[in-house]
C-alpha positions, 0 to 999 in steps of 0.5 A: 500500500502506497503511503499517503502524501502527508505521511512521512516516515522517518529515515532515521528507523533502523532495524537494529538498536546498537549500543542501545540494546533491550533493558540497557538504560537511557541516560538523563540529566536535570538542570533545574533553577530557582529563585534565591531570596531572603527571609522577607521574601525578596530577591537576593544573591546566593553568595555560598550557596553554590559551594554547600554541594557539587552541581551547584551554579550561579545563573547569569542573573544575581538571585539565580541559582542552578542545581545540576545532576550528572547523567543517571541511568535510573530515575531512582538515581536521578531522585537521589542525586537532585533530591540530595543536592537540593537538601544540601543548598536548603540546609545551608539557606536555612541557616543564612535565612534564606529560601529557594523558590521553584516559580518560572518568574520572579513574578515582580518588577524590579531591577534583575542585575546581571553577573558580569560576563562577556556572553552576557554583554554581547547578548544585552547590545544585540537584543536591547531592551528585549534581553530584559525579558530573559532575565525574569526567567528560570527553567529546567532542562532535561538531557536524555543520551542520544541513542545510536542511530535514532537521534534525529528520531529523539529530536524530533519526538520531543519538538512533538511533545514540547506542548508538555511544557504545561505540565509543569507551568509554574507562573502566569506573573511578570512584573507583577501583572497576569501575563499568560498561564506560561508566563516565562515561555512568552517571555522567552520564545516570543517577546526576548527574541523577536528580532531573532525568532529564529534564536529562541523559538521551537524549530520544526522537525528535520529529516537528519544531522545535515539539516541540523547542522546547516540551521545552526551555521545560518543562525550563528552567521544571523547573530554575528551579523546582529552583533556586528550591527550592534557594534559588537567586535565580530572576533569577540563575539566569535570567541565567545559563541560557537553555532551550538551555543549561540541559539536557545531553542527549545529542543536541541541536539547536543554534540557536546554532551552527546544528548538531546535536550529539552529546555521548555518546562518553567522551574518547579517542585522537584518532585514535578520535576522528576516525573517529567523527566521519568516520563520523558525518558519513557517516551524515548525509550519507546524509540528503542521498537517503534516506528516514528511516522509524522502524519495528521494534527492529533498525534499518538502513540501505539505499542509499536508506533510513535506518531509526531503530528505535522509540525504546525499542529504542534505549533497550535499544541504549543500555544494553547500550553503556554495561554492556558496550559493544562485548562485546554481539553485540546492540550490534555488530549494531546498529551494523553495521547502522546503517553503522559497522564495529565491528569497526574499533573498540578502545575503551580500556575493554575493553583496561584490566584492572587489576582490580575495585579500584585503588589510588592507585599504579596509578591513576597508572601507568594515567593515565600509560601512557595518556597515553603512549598518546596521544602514539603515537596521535598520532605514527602518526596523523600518519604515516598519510594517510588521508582 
């Protein structure tokens, strides 16, 4: 039977898994940020925070902290380093009066100061004022191992799920007004780079490395070029940039870690966290079996089939998770289909309602609660043995 013209079937499907073979675990890492403050709920730095365990990171904003796992083979081992990295920064905060506060914004205008770097500057001269949206955001990203063979397969099956995002949208405040249920994936795709779309938004599916590698060249060329425009020194902002680390879509393949990342979920509960970084890494190893075929706009998938839909349908997906996440029946559906259990979900944004405005004394009582928040979701998480 001859296909139909919307289908397409992927190049990447072999018959064989290499190194990848049956019950051989799928490598994940979890880079997760979290807002700093004081005892008064408001922003400050993390200081010596960041030498209370391994894996912990300034941001490039002041109150901005990063927690890093190395790549684990379990989601049992996952649990364990975060949970146990994340215990080791709350005990040394909680004698400095401090609290870590798992929202995607720090939901209340005000100055963000940036820690002094070159990167930082080039970006700030060619995005401008734009660059200031960048500032208000704190995220996770989730690495899976590429897999031999299926890596463009694996790319292309989280551009799909991208709408997932809403799982776990944490904030729908920026500068102290409702901005959108995801308020941090508006800021970022579609108001931070909107003089270079290209640099922030989610890129449609490619058919193998070639192609990859030719967007990253033509982006990278594009910010130079800006950079230039800016009257930033071309051999600076060379040194400073390669094609890799020069776009911040949303799914990316990285050579350099030999992962697939995905860096569209907002911060959340840690507990959050390592079930979208569990169910993630499901859908992946589905890739082990299945065949990955594009066609239609619902998408699904089937004991032996993964089913991306056409790319502007995720395009749709994607805007109704970050306007009104887990609210749409149409997001849900998707996802249900696509193998995760919405219903498992209780993202942050959805459970604050503090109204359309926020003063400055109930910003800091919502970055306290929530950070409070934090500390219970971890203290169960731990009393919980689940894998």
């Amino acid at each position: 039977m001859s296909e139909s013209p919307d289908t397409h079937r992927s190049p990447n499907r072999t018959t064989t898994t290499g190194s990848a073979s049956e019950g051989e675990p799928i490598r994940r890492s979890i880079e997760v940020e979290y807002w700093v403050v004081d005892g008064e709920g408001r922003l400050t730095e993390p200081e010596d925070l960041v030498d209370a365990s391994p894996g912990v990171e300034r941001e490039f904003v002041a109150p901005l902290l990063e927690i890093k796992t190395t790549p684990c083979e379990t989601t049992a081992q996952l649990r364990e380093e975060l949970f146990t990295r994340l215990e080791r920064v709350l005990q040394r905060a909680k004698k400095q009066d401090k609290g870590l506060v798992p929202l995607g914004t720090p939901i209340y205008q005000g100055l963000i100061e940036d820690l002094p770097s070159e990167r930082t500057r080039i970006q700030d001269r060619i995005l401008g004022e734009d660059f200031e949206y960048v500032r208000h955001c704190a995220g996770t990203h989730i690495h899976v191992e590429q897999q031999p063979g299926r890596k463009i397969d694996q790319l292309n099956a989280l551009i799909a799920i991208d709408p997932a995002l809403a799982l776990v949208n944490s904030s729908p405040y920026f500068e102290g007004t409702y901005l959108t249920t995801g308020a941090r994936s508006q800021l970022y795709r579609w108001m931070a780079y909107n003089s270079l779309p290209h640099q922030g938004r989610l890129w449609s599916y490619i058919e193998d490395t070639a192609e990859w590698e030719a967007r990253l060249e033509r982006r990278y060329e594009e910010f130079v070029a800006e950079g230039v425009t800016a009257e930033v020194d071309r051999e600076t902002t060379e040194a400073c940039f390669d094609p890799e680390s020069s776009v911040w879509t949303p799914v990316q393949l990285r050579e350099e870690f030999s992962t697939v990342e995905w860096r569209s979920p907002d911060t959340a509960l840690p507990s959050q966290i390592v079930r979208l970084a569990d169910d993630i890494v499901d859908l992946i190893d589905h890739l082990r079996d299945a065949e990955v075929r594009i066609e239609g706009d619902t998408g699904r998938r089937t004991e032996d089939a993964i089913v991306l839909p056409e790319f502007s349908a995720v395009e749709e997906y994607v805007e109704r998770a970050v306007r009104h996440g887990l609210s749409s029946d149409a997001v849900r559906q998707y996802l249900d289909r696509m193998g995760f259990n919405a219903s498992s979900y209780a993202p942050l944004t959805h459970q604050i309602d503090a109204g359309e405005e926020l003063t400055v004394a109930k910003t800091r009582e919502l970055r306290l609660e929530y950070a409070e928040r934090l500390e219970q979701d971890l203290s169960r998480a731990r009393s919980t043995t689940v894998d």
